[in-house]
C-alpha positions in Angstrom: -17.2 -9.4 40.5 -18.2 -9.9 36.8 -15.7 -7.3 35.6 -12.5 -8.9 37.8 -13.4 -12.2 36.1 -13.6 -10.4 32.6 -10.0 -8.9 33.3 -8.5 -12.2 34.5 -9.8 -14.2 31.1 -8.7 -11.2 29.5 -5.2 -11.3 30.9 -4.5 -15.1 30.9 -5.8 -14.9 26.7 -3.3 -12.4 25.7 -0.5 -14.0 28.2 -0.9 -17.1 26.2 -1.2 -15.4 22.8 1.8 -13.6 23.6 3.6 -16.7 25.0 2.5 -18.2 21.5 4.2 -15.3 19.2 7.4 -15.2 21.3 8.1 -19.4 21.1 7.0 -18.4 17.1 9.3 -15.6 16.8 12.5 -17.3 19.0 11.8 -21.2 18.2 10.0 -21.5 15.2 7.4 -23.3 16.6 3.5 -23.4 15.7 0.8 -25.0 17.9 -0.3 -28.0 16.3 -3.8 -26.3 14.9 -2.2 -23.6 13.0 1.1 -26.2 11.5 -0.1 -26.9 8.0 -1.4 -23.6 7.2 1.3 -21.2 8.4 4.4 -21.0 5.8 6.8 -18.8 7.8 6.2 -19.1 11.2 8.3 -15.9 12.6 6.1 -13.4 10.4 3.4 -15.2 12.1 4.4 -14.5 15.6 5.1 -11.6 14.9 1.3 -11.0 13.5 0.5 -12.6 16.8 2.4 -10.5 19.1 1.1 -7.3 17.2 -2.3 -8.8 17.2 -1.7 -9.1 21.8 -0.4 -5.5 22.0 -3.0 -4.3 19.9 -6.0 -6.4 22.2 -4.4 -5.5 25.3 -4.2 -1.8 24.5 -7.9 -1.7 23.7 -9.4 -3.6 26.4 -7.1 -2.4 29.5 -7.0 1.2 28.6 -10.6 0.9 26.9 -14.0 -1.0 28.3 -12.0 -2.7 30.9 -9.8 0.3 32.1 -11.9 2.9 33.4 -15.7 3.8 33.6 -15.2 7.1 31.8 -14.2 6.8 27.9 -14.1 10.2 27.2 -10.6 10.0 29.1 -9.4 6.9 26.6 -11.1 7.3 23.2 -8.3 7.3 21.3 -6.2 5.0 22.7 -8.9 1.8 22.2 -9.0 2.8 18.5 -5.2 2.9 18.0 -5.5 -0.6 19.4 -7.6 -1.7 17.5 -5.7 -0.7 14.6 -2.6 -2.3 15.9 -5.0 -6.0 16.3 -5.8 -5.7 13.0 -2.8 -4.9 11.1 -1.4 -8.2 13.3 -4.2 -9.8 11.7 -3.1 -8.8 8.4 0.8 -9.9 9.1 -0.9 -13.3 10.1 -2.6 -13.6 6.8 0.6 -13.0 4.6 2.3 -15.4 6.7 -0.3 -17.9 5.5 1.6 -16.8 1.9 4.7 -18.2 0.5 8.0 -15.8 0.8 10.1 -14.9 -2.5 12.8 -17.1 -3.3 15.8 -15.1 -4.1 17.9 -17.9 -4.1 16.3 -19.2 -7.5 18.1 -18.6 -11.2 16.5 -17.1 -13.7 14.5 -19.7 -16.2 14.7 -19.6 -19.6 11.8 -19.0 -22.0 13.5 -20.8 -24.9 13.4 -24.3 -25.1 16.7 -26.0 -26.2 16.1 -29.1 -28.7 
C-alpha cells in the first residue's frame, strides 16, 4: 500500500513539473514563485523538463521500479545525471543572455 501511494505522489509531482516546463517552453510563462528570479523563461523550462525526465528515469526504473537493482543500476544513475544537468540549465536561466543586438562602445571619450 505504502509503495502505490509513493508512485502516485511520484507521478502527479513530475506531471505537474512537466506541465510547468512545457507552458515555460510554449508560452513563456513562470508560476508566480519563480517570476522575479528567472530571466529567460524557455531555458528554464527546458531545465525543468530535463530536470522531470531525469526524476522519472530514476525513480520508475530505480527504487520504485522493481525490487531487484542489480537489473537497473545504471539506468537510476544516468537519471540522476540528467536531474542534475536540468538543474544546472535552471541555474543559467537565473543569468542574463548576451545581447548581440548591442554596438560596440567606445573607450575614448569625445570632449
Amino acid at each position: 500500500m505504502l509503495h502505490w501511494t509513493l508512485v502516485i505522489t511520484a507521478v502527479v509531482c513530475v506531471t505537474a513539473s512537466t506541465a510547468v516546463g512545457v507552458a515555460a517552453v510554449t508560452r513563456e510563462w513562470v508560476p508566480p514563485f519563480g517570476r522575479v528570479l528567472v530571466l529567460r523563461p524557455r531555458l528554464w523550462g527546458t531545465g525543468v523538463l530535463m530536470s522531470a525526465l531525469g526524476l522519472s528515469l530514476f525513480m520508475f526504473l530505480g527504487p520504485l521500479g522493481s525490487d531487484d537493482l542489480a537489473v537497473n543500476f545504471y539506468v537510476p544513475l544516468v537519471g540522476m545525471a540528467v536531474n542534475f544537468a536540468g538543474l544546472a540549465v535552471q541555474a543559467l536561466a537565473r543569468r542574463p543572455g548576451r545581447t548581440p543586438g548591442l554596438p560596440p562602445t567606445s573607450t575614448t571619450t569625445a570632449s
